[in-house]
C-alpha distance (Angstrom), angle and dihedral (degrees) to the residues before:
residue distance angle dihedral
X1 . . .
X2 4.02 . .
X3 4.09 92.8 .
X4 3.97 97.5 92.0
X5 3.99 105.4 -143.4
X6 3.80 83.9 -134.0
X7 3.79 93.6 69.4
X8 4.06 101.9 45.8
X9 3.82 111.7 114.6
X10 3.51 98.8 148.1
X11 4.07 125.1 40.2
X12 3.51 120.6 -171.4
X13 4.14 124.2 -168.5
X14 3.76 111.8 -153.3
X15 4.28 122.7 -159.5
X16 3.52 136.5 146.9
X17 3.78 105.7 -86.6
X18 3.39 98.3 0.4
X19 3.66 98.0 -137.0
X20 4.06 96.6 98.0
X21 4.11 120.3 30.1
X22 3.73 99.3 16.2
X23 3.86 100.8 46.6
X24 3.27 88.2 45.0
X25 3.79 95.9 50.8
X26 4.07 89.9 46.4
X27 4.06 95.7 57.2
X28 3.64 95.1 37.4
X29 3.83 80.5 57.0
X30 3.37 88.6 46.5
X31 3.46 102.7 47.0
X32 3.96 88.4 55.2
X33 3.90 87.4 45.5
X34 4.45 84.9 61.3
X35 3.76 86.8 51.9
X36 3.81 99.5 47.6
X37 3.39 114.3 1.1
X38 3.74 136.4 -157.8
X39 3.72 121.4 -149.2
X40 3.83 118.5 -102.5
X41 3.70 100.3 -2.6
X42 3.13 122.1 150.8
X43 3.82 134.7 -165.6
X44 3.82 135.3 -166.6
X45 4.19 133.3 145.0
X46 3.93 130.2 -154.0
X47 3.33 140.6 -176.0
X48 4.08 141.3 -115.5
X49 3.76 90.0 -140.6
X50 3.56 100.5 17.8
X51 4.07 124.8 167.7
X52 3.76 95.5 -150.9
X53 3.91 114.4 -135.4
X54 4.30 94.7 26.5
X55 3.53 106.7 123.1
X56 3.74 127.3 -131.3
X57 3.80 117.3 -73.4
X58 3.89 119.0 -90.0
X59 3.18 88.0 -115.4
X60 3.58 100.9 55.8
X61 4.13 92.6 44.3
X62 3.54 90.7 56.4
X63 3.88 98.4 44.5
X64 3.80 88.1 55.1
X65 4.23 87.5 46.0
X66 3.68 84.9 52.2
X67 3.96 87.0 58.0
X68 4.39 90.5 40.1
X69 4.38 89.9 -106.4
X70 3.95 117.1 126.9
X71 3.46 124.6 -138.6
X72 3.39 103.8 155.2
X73 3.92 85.2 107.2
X74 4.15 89.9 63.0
X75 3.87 117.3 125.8
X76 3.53 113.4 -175.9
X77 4.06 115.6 -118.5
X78 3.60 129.6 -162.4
X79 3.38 117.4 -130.8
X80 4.11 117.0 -98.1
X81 3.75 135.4 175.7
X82 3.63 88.7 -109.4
X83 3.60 92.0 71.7
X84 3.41 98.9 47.9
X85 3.59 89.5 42.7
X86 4.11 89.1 55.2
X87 3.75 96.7 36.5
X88 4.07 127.5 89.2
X89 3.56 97.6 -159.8
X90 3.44 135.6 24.0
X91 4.11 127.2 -164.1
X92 3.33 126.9 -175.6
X93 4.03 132.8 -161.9
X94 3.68 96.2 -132.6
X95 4.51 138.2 29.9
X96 3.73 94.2 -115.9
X97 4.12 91.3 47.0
X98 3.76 86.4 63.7
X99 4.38 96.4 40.0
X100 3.68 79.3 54.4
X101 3.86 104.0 53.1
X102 3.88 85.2 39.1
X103 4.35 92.9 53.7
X104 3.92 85.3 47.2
X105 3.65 97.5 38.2
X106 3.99 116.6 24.6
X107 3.45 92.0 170.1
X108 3.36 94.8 63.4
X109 3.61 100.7 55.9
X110 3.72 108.0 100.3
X111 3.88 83.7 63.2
X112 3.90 99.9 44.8
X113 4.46 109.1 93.9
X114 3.97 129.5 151.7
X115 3.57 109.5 -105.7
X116 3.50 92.0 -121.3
X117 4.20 92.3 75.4
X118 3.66 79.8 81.9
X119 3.84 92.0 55.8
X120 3.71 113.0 122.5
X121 3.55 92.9 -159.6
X122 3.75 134.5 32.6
X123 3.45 132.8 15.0
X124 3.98 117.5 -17.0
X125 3.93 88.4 -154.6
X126 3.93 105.2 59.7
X127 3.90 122.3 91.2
X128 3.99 123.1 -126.4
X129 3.84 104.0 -99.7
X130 3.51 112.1 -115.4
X131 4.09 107.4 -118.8
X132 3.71 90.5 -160.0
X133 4.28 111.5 146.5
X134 3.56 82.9 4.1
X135 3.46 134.3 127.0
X136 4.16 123.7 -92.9
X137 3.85 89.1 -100.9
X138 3.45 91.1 72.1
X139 3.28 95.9 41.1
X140 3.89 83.8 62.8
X141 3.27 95.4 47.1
X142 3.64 103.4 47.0
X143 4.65 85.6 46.6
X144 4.15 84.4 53.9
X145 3.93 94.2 50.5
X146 3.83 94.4 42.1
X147 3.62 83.4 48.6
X148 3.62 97.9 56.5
X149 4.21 85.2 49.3
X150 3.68 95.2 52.2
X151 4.22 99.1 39.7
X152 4.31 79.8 57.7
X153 3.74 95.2 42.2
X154 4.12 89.3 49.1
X155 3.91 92.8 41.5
X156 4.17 85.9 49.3
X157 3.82 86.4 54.3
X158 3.61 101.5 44.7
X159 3.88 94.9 45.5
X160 3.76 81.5 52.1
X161 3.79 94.5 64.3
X162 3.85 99.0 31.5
X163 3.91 92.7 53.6
């Protein structure tokens, strides 16, 4: 990885419509950011085809209840080059999320990674499946893999400072 943990301020989680997998990425990251915060972080997600204001999907808010994170707050984004611009690392939820960041933005690409290259478990290479018009099984399972992603990405980070 060339992004040293070290020099991340500013994450940003990239989906489609940013109302499922990315939201729920940036408050689960949040949430562990209350318990054991890191200085100056900041955390936001976007989306590739974004409607900017939606909320996330009832599904999704009441998946992250079930694990005591609110998202009722959420307003979808679409995805701009000032966030990419302002953000030091970028993860997407699926391969194609991050070839299309990197065609639009080249620049950006040494910052650009699936999510799941924090995955403790599993392959490194798969996407998160969208649960989008599905049922609230896969909304479950699609909370508990992101959550394995972002529990890695914030243990990277904090071992970063500490050591």
């Amino acid at each position: 990885m060339t992004v040293s943990p070290t020099n991340i301020r500013n994450i940003l989680f990239v989906c489609a419509g940013n109302i499922c997998r990315s939201p729920m990425a940036e408050w689960q990251l949040k949430a562990l950011l209350w318990e054991k915060p890191i200085t100056g972080m900041q955390v936001g997600s976007a989306g590739l085809i974004a409607l900017p204001g939606n909320s996330a999907s009832y599904h999704a808010v009441r998946v992250a209840k079930e694990n005591s994170i609110s998202m009722e707050e959420h307003k979808a984004r679409l995805i701009t080059a000032e966030l990419i611009d302002n953000a030091d690392l970028i993860l997407v939820m699926e391969s194609h999320q991050g070839h299309e960041l990197i065609a639009d933005h080249p620049q950006a690409s040494e910052k650009i990674f699936l999510l799941r290259h924090f995955a403790r478990y599993g392959s490194r290479e798969r996407g998160i499946s969208d649960p989008y018009g599905r049922n609230l099984e896969a909304y479950r399972f699609c909370f508990e893999d992101i959550k394995e992603c972002v529990e890695s990405l914030h243990e990277w980070l904090l071992e970063a400072r500490e050591g």
